[in-house]
N, C-alpha and C positions, 0 to 999 in steps of 0.2 A: 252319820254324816260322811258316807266317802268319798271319797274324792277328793276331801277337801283338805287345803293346809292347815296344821296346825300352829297355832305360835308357839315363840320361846320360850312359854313356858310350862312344855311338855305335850300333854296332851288335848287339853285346854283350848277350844279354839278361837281364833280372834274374835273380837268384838264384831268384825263388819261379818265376818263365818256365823258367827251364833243369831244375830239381828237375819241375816239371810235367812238362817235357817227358822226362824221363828214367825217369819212372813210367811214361808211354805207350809207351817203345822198349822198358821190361822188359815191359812188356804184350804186346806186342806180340811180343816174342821169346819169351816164354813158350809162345804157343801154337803155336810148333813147323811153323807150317804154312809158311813163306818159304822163295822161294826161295834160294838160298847168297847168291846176290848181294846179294839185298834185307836179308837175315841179317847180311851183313859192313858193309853202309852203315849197318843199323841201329846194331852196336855200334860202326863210326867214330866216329858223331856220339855215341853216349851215352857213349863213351871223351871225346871231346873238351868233353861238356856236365859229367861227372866234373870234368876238369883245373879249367873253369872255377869249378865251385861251390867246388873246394876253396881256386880262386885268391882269391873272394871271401868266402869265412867265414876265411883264413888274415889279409884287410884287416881285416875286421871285427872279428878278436879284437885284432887290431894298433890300432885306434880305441880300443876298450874299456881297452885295458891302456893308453892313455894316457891317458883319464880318472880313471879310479883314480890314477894315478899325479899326476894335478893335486888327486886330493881328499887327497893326504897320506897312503893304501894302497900301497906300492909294489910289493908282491906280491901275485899271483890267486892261490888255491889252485883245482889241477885240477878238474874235476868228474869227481865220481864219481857215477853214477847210482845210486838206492837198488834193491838186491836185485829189486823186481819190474817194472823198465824196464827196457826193449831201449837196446842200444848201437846 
């Protein structure tokens, strides 16, 4: 990924860096044209940029649910998306 910022917490790159980047490998694997090799590096890294995003929306809701939880809320209720949102 060069060019790109890393976060604070080393080399690790932000969530909106790694979600970017995961749009460009399904792009990218989409069209079908790579070779097997280039094909299986692509989904390594967007398997391992997956792991990441979910390791960091998984902290995030873990922040969240501790604030609520300082405002005197001590339960989230799930989201549920209305009827004409994608999951």
């Amino acid at each position: 990924m060069a060019g790109t910022q890393k976060s604070s917490r080393g080399s690790e790159p932000t969530f909106e860096q790694a979600l970017a980047r995961l749009e460009e490998i399904a792009h990218e694997l989409e069209g079908g044209e790579l070779p097997l090799e280039r094909a299986i590096a692509l989904a390594e890294e967007g398997i391992k940029l997956s792991q990441l995003c979910e390791k960091q929306l998984t902290a995030a809701e873990g922040r969240i649910q501790q604030l609520v939880e300082r405002m005197g809320r001590p339960e989230l209720e799930p989201f549920e998306p209305d009827e004409g949102e994608e999951e």
